[in-house]
ZANU-112009 format. One record per residue: x, z, y of N, C-alpha, C in turn. Coordinates in steps of 0.1 Angstrom, whole numbers, padded with zeros to 4 digits, always signed. Example, Ala and Ser with C-alpha at 12.3 -4.5 7.8 and 13.67 -1.06 7.14 Angstrom:
ZANU-112009
+0132+0078-0057+0123+0078-0045+0132+0078-0033+0128+0071-0022+0137+0071-0011+0129+0079+0000
END
This chain:
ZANU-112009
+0972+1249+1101+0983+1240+1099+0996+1247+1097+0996+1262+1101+1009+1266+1100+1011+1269+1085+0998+1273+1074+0999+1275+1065+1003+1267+1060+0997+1250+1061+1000+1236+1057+1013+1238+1052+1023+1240+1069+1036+1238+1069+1044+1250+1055+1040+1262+1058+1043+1266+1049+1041+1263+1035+1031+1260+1029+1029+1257+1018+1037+1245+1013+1036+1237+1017+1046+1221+1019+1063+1223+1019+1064+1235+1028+1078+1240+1022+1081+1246+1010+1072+1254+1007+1077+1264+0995+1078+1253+0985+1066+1241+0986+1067+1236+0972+1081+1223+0972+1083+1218+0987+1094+1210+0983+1103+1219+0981+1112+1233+0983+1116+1242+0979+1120+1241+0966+1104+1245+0958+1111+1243+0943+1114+1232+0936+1109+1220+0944+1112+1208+0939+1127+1209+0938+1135+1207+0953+1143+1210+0953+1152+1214+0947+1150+1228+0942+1157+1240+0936+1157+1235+0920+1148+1229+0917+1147+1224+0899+1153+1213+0899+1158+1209+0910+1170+1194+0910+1165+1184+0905+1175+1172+0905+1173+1163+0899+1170+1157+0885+1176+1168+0877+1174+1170+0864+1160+1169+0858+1151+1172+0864+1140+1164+0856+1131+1152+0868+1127+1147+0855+1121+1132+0859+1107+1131+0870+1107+1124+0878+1096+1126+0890+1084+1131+0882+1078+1118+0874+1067+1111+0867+1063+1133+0859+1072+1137+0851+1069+1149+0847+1068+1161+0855+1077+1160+0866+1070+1169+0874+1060+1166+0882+1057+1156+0887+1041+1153+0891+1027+1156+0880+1032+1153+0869+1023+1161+0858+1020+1170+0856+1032+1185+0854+1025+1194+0857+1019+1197+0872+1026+1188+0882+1016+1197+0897+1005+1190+0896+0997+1176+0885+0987+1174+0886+0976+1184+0878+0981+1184+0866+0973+1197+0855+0971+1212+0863+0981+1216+0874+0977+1226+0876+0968+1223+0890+0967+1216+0897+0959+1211+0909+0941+1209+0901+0943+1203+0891+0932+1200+0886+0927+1210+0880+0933+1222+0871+0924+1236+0866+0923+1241+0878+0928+1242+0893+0922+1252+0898+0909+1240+0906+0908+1230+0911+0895+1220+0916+0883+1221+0906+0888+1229+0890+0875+1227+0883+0864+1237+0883+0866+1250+0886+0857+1257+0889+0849+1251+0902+0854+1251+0912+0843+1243+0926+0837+1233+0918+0842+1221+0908+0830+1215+0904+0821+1217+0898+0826+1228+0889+0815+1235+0880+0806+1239+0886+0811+1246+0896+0800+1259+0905+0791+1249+0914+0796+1237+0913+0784+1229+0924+0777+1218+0913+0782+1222+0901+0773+1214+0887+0773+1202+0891+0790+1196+0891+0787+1184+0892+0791+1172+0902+0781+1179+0911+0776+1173+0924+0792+1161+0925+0799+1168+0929+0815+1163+0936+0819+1147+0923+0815+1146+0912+0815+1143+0902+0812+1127+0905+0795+1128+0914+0789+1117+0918+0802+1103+0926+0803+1098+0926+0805+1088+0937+0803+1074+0933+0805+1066+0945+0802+1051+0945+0812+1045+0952+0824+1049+0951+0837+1041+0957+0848+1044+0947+0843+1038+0934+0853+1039+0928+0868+1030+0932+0866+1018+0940+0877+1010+0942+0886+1017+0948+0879+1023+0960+0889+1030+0970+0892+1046+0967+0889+1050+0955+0892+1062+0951+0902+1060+0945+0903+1047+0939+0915+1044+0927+0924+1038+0934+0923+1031+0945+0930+1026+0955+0941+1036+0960+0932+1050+0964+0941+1060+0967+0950+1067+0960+0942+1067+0950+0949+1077+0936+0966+1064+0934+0959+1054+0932+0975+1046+0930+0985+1053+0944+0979+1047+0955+0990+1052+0962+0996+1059+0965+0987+1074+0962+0988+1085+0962+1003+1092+0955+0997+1084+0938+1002+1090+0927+1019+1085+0929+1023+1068+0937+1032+1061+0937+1043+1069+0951+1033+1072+0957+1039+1080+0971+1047+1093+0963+1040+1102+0954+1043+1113+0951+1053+1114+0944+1055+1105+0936+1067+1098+0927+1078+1098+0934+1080+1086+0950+1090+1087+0956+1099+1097+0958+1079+1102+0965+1081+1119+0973+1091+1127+0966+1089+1132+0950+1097+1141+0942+1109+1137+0939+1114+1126+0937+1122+1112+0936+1136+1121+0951+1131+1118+0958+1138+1117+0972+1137+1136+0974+1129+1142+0973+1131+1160+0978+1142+1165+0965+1142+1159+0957+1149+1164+0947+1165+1161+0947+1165+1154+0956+1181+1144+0956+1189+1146+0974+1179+1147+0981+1182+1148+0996+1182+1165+0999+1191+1171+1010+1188+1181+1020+1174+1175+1020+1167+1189+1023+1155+1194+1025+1152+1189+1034+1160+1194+1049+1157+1192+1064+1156+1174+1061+1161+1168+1055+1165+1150+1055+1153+1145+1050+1145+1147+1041+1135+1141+1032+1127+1148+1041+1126+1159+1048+1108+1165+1052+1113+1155+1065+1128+1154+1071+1125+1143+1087+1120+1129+1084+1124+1126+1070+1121+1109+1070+1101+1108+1067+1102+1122+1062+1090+1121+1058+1079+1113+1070+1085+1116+1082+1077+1119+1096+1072+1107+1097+1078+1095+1094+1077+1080+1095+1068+1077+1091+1058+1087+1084+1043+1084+1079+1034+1078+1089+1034+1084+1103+1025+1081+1111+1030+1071+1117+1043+1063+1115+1046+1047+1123+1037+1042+1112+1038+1043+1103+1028+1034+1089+1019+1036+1090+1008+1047+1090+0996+1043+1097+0994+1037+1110+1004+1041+1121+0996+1033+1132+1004+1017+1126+1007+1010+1122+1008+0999+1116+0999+0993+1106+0994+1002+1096+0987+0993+1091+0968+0995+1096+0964+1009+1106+0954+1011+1109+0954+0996+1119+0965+0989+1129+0970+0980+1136+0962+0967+1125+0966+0968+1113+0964+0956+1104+0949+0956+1101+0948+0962+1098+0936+0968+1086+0922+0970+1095+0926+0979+1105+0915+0985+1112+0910+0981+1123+0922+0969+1129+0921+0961+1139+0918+0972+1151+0929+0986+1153+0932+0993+1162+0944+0986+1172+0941+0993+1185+0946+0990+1193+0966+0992+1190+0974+0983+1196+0991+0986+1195+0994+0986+1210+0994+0997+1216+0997+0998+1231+1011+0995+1231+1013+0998+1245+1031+1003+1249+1038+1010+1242+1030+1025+1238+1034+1040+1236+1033+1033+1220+1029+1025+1212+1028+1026+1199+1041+1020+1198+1045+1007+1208+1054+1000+1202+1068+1010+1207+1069+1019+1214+1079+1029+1216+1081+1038+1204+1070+1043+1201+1073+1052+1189+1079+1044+1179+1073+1032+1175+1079+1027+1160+1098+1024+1165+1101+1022+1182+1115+1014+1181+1121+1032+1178+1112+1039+1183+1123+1054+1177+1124+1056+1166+1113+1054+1161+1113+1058+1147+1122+1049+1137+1122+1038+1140+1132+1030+1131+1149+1032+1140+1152+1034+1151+1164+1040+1156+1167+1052+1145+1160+1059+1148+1160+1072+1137+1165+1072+1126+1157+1064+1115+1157+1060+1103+1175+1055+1101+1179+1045+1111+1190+1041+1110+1200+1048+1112+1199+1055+1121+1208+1064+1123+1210+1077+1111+1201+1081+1109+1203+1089+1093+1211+1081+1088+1209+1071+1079+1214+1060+1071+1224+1057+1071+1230+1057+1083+1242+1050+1086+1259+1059+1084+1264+1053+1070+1279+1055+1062+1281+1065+1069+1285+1070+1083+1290+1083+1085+1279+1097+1081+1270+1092+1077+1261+1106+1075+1264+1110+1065+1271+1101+1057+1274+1105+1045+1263+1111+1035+1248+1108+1032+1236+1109+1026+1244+1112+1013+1233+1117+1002+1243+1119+0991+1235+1111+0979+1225+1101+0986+1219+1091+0980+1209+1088+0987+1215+1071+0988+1204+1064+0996+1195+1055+0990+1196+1058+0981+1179+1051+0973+1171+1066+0974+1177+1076+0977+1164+1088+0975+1157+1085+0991+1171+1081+1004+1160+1077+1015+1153+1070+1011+1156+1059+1006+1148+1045+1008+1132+1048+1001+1133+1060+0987+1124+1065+0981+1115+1073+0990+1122+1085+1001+1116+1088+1011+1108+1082+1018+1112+1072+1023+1106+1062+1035+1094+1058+1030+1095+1051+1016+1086+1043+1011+1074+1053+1003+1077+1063+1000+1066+1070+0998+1056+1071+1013+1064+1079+1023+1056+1077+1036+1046+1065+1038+1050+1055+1035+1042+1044+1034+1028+1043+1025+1035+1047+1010+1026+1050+1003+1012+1057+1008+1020+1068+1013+1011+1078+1018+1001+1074+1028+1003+1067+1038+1000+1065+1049+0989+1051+1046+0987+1040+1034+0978+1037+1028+0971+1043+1021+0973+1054+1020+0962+1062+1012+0957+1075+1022+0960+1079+1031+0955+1083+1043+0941+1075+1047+0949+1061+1055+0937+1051+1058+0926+1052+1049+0933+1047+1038+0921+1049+1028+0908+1059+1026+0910+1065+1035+0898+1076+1032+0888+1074+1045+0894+1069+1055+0884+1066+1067+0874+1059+1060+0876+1046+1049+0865+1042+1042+0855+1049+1030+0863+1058+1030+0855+1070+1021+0846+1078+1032+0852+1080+1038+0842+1095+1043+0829+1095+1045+0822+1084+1047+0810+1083+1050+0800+1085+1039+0807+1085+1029+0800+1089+1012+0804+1102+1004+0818+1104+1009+0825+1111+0998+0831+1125+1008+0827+1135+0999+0829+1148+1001+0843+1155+1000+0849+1156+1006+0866+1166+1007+0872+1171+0992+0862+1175+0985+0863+1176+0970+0861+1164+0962+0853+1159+0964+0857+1146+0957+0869+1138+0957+0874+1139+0966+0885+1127+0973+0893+1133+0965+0896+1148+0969+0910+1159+0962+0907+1155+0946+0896+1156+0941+0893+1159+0928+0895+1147+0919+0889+1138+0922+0896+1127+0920+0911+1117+0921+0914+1120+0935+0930+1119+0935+0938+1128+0925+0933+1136+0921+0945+1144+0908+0936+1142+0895+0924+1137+0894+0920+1134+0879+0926+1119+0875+0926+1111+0887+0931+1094+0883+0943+1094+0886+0954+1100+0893+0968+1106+0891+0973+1110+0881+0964+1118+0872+0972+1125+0859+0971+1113+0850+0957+1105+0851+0957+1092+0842+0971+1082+0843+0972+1077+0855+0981+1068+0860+0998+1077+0859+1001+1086+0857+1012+1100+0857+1013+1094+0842+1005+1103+0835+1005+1104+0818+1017+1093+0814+1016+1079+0812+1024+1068+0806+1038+1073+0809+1041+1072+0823+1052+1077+0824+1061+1086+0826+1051+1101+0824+1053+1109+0820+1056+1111+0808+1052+1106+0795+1053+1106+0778+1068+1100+0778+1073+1087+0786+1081+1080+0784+1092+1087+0792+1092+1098+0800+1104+1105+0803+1105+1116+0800+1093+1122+0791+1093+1136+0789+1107+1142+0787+1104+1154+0794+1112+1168+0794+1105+1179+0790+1110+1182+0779+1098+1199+0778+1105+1207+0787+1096+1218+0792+1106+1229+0799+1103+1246+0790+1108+1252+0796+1106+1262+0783+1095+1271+0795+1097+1287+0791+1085+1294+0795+1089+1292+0812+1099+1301+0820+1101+1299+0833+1102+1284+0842+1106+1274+0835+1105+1263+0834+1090+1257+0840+1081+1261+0830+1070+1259+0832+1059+1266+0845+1071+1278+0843+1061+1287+0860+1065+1276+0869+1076+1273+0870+1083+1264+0882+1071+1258+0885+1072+1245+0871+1061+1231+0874+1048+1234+0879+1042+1242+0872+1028+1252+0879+1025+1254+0888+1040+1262+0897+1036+1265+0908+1036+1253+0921+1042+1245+0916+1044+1236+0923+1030+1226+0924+1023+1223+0917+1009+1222+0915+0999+1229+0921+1003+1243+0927+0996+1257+0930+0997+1251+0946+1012+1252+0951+1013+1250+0961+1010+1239+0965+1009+1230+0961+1008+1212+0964+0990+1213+0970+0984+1221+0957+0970+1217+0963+0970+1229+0976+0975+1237+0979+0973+1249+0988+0977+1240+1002+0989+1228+0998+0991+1223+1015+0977+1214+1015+0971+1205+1005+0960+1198+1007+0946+1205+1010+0947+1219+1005+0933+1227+1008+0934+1225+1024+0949+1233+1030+0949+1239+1043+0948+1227+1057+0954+1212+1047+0952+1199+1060+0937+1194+1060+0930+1197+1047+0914+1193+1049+0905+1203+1059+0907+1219+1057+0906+1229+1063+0904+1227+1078+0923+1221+1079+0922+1218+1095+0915+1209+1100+0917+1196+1093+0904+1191+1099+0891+1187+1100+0891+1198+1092+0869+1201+1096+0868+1208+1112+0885+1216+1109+0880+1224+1124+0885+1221+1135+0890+1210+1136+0894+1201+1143+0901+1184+1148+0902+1177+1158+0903+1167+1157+0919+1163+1149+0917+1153+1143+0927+1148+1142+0940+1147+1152+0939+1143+1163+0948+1142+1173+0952+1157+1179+0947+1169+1174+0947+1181+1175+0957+1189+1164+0954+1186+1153+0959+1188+1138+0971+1183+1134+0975+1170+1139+0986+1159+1142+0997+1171+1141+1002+1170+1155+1012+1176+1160+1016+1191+1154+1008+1195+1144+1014+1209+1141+1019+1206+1128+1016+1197+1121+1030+1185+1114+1041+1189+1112+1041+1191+1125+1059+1189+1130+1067+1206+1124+1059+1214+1121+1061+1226+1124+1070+1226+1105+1067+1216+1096+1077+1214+1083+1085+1215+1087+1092+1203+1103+1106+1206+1099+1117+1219+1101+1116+1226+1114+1118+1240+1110+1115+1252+1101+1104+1245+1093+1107+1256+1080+1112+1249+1072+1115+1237+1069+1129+1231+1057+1140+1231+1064+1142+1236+1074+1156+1238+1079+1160+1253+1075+1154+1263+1079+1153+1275+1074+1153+1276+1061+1148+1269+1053+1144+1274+1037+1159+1270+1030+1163+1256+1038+1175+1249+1030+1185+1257+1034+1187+1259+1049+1198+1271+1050+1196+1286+1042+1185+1289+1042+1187+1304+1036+1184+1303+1021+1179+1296+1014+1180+1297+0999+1183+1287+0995+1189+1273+1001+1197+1268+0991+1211+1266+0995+1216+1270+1008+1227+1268+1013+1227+1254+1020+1222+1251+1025+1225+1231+1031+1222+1236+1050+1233+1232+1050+1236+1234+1065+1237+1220+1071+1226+1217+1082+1221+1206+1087+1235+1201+1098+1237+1185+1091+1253+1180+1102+1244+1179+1115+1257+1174+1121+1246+1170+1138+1244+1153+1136+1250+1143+1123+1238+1135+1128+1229+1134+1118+1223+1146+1114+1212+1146+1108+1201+1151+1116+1207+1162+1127+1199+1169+1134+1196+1160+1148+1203+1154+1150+1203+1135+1161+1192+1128+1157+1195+1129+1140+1183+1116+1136+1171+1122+1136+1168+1136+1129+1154+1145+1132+1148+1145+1144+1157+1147+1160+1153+1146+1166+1147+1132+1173+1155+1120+1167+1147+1108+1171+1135+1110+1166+1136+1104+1153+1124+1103+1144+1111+1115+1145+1116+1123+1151+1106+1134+1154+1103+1131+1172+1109+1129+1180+1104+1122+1191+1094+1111+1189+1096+1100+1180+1085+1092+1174+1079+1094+1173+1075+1105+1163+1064+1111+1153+1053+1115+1163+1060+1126+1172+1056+1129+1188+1044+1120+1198+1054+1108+1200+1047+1098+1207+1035+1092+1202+1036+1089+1186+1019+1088+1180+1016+1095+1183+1018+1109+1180+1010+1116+1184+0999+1117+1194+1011+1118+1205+1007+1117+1223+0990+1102+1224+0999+1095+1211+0990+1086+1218+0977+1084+1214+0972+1098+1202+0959+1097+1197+0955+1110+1204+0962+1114+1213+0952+1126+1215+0951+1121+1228+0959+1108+1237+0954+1099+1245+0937+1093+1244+0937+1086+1234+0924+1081+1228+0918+1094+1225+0918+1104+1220+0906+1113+1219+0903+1120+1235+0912+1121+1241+0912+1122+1256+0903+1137+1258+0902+1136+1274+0894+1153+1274+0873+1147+1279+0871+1155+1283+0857+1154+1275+0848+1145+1288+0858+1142+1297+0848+1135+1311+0846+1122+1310+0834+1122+1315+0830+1108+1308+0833+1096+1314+0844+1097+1319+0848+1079+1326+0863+1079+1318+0868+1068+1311+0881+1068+1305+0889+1069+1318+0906+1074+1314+0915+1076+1321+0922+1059+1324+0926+1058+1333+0936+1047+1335+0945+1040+1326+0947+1048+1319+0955+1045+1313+0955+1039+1300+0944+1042+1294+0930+1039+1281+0938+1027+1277+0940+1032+1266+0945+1020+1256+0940+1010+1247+0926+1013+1249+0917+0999+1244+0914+0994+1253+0914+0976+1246+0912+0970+1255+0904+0955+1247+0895+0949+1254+0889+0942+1245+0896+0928+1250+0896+0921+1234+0900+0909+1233+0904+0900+1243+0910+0889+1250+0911+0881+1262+0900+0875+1259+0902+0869+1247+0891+0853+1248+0876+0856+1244+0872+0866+1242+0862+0874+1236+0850+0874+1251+0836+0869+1242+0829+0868+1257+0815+0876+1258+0829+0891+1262+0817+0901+1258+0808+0905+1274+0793+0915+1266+0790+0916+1283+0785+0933+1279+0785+0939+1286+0779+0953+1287+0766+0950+1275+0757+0945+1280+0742+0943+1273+0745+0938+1257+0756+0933+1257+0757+0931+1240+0768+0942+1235+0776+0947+1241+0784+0960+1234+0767+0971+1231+0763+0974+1248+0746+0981+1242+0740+0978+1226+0736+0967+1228+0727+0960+1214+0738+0960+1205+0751+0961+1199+0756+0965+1191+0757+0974+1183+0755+0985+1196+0762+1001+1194+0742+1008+1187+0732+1002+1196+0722+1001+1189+0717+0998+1175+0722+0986+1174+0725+0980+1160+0728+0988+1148+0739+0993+1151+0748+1003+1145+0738+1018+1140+0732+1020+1149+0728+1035+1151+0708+1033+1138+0706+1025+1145+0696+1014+1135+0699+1019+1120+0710+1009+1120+0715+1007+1099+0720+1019+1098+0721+1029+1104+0726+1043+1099+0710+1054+1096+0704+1053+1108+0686+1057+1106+0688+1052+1090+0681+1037+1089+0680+1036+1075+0687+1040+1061+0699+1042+1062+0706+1045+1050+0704+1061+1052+0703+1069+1064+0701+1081+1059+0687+1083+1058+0679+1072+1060+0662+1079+1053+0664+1070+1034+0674+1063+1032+0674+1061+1020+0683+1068+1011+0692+1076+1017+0697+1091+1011+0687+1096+1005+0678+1099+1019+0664+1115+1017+0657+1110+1006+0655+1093+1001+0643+1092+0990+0651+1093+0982+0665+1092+0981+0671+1093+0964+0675+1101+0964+0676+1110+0949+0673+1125+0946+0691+1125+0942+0701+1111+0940+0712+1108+0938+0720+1121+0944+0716+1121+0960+0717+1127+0972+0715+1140+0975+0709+1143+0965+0704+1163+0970+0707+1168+0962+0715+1177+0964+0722+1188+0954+0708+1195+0948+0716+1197+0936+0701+1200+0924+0703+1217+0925+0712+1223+0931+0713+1237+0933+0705+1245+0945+0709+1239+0955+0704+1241+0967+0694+1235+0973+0690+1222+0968+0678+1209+0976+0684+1205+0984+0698+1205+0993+0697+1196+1005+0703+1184+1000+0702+1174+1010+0698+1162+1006+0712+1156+1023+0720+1154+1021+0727+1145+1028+0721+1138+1043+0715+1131+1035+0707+1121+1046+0700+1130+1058+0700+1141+1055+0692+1150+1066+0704+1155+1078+0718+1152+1073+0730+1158+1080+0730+1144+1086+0730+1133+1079+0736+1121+1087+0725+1114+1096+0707+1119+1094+0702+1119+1100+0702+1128+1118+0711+1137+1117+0712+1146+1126+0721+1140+1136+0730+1135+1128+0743+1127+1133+0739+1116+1147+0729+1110+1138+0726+1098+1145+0720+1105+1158+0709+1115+1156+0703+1121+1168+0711+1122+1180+0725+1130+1173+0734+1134+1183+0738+1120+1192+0741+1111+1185+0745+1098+1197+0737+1091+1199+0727+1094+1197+0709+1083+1206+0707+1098+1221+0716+1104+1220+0721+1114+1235+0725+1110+1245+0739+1097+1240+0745+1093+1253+0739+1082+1257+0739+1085+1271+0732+1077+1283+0740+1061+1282+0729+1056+1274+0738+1040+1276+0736+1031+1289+0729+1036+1296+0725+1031+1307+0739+1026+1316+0744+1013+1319+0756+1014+1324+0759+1013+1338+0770+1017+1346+0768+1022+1361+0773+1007+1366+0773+1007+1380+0774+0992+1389+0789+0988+1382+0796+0994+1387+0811+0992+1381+0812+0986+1365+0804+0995+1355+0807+0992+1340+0800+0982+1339+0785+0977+1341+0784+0961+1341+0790+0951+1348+0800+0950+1354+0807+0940+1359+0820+0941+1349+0823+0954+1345+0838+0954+1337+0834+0958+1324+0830+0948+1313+0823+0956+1298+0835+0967+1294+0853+0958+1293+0857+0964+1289+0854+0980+1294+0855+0987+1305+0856+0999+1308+0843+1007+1303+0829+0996+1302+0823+1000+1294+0821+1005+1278+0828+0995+1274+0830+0997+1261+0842+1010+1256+0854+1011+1266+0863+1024+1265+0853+1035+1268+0841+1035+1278+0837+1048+1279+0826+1052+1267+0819+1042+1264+0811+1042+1248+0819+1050+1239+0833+1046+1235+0840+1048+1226+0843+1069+1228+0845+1068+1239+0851+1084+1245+0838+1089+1240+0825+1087+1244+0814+1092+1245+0812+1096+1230+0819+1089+1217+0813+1089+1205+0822+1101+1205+0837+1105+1208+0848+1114+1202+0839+1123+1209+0833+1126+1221+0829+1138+1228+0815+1142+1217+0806+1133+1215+0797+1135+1205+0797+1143+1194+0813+1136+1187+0819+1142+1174+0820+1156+1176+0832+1160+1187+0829+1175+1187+0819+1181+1192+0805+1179+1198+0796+1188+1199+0788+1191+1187+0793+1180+1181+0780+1180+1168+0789+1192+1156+0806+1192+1158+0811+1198+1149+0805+1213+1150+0804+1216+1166+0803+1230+1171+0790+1234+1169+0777+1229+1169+0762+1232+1171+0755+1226+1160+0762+1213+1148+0751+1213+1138+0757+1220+1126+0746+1220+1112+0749+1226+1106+0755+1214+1092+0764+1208+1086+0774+1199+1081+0775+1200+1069+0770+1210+1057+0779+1216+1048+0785+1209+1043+0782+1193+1037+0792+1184+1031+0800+1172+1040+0795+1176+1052+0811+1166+1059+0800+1153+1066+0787+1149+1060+0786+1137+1060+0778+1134+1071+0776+1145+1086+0776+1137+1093+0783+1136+1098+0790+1139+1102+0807+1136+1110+0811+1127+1110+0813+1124+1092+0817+1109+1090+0812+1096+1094+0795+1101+1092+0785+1090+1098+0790+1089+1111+0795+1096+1123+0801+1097+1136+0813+1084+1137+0820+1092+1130+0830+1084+1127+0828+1067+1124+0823+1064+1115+0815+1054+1106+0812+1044+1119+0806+1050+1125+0799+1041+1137+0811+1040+1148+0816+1047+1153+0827+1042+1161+0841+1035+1157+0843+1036+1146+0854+1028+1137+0846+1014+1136+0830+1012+1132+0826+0998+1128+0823+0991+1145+0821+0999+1153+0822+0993+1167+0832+0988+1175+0843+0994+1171+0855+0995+1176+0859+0980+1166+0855+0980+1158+0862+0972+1145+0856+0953+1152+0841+0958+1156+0834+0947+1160+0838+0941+1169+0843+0951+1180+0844+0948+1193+0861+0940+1197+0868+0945+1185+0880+0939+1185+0879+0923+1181+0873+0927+1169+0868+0913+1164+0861+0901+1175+0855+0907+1184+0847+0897+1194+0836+0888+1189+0833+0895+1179+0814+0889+1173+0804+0890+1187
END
């Protein structure tokens, strides 16, 4: 992630440094053209494979949001200090835990509803006439990309269970350049030869921060990965002070540190939920099942069974379709997400005196048991395309999903 951070700087850097003067829609074009010649050799070299999918809605779902986020994104780094646009950036994770809140029917604790009152403290306080901003449609452009972004984040929890880290990339910049193009042609700027290294590289670097945050989290948890995030905004403070001259006021550096206290507190509060590895939830455990909901230990069981069931099946119907096995190598998917399942028909569903009288605590410790599952399986199976993990995933997101629901 520290590369992430790096990379993420250099390229709002040149954003920056090429100003306002040219139009978002065309500089997103060249960082899509060049993102997409270097993603083409890996498809080549895997003939294809990445090519396959069956979510076209939610591929395109992303690509819009993606492409409309990026727009802002350039929109707003091009017009703002550096250190201003990478802090509002931070407000990405109030918008997911907001719409994961909507969407995913995740839990909104105490600590969630604290982070968002900082993070909109924040937000205001930037904003507000003495900061003297040097345009506040590039915040408002800021903010609302974050959002963008942060729909199209979500968006991939419904991918993963099919779609491979290259596909997702590969596609987000092939349906980007489609959805780019119109308004790219209609603001065109040519640039001349150095002109054009600029745009290039910025495409270079764009995919180098998305290689380095996929990277991270293969090799670790989300709630692990999170927090080193934060490490942008001291290198766009550094970068803006030493190559572009923008020396950070104090209430810019007030509002960074609200909004970065926010950012923080999500944080805190998923690596709460991913918790450490003992198998009885902490006190504090921020799920909690429904009031009116009439659940009992024995039917959270037969759910989570349920679950593990329709997953057996879809990966022995991977293994019969040949859709599924890389025609290079022969493996076949369904044998990873078959492995997957092995790993959580491990934990002891057997439940103690205490957990059948209290499902909820049952049901928080099921949940722990799946994240503890996730990383053993990361460390001892063998994964090459991601898809059992996700099948991990898959099952504790549709349990969690059920259980909120109160079916």
């Amino acid at each position: 992630m520290v590369g992430c951070a790096a990379f993420y700087t250099a390229e709002t850097t040149l954003i920056r440094w090429i100003g306002p003067g040219w139009p978002a829609p065309v500089t997103l074009l060249w960082r899509e053209v060049a993102a997409i010649a270097l993603l083409l050799p890996f498809v080549v070299h895997q003939r294809g494979k990445p090519l396959r999918t069956r979510q076209w809605r939610w591929l395109t779902f992303r690509s819009l949001t993606g492409t409309a986020g990026l727009i802002l994104s350039i929109y707003a780094i091009a017009r703002l200090p550096l250190a201003i646009s990478t802090t509002l950036s931070f407000t990405r994770p109030l918008w997911i835990m907001i719409i994961a809140w909507l969407v995913l029917g995740e839990s909104f604790g105490a600590r969630k509803v604290v982070a968002l009152f900082l993070g909109i403290v924040g937000v205001l306080w930037i904003a507000q006439p003495a900061a003297a901003l040097p345009d506040l449609s590039a915040a408002a452009a800021s903010i609302g990309a974050a959002l963008l972004f942060a729909a199209s984040i979500v968006s991939i929890r419904f991918m993963t269970a099919t779609e491979t880290p290259l596909t997702i990339m590969f596609y987000g910049q092939a349906l980007g350049l489609a959805f780019t193009a119109p308004l790219a042609i209609w603001s065109w700027r040519a640039p001349d030869a150095f002109e054009a290294l600029i745009l290039l590289s910025v495409g270079v670097l764009g995919l180098g921060t998305m290689a380095c945050h996929v990277k991270a989290l293969q090799a670790a948890e989300v709630s692990v990965v999170g927090p080193y995030e934060y490490l942008r905004l001291p290198f766009a403070m550094l970068a803006g002070l030493v190559l572009l001259g923008e020396v950070p006021g104090w209430i810019g550096l007030v509002g960074a540190a609200v909004i970065l206290s926010a950012a923080l507190v999500a944080a805190g509060e998923g690596r709460m939920q991913a918790g450490s590895e003992e198998p009885k939830p902490e006190a504090d455990e921020e799920f909690h099942l429904p009031p009116d909901a009439d659940w009992t230990t024995k039917r959270i069981r037969t759910v989570l069974e349920e679950q593990l069931r329709a997953e057996v099946a879809l990966a022995a119907a991977h293994m019969r379709d040949p859709y599924w096995t890389d025609s290079r190598t022969g493996h076949n998917i369904g044998h990873d997400e078959l492995a997957a399942v092995r790993f959580m028909e491990s934990i002891s569903l057997e439940p103690t005196a205490e957990e059948n009288d209290d499902p909820e605590l049952y049901a928080s410790w099921i949940l722990r048991q799946l994240d503890v599952v996730a990383e053993r399986f990361r460390m001892e199976a063998p994964d090459p395309d991601g898809y059992g993990i996700a099948t991990i995933g898959t099952v504790k997101r549709k349990l969690r999903q059920i259980l909120m629901r109160g079916e």
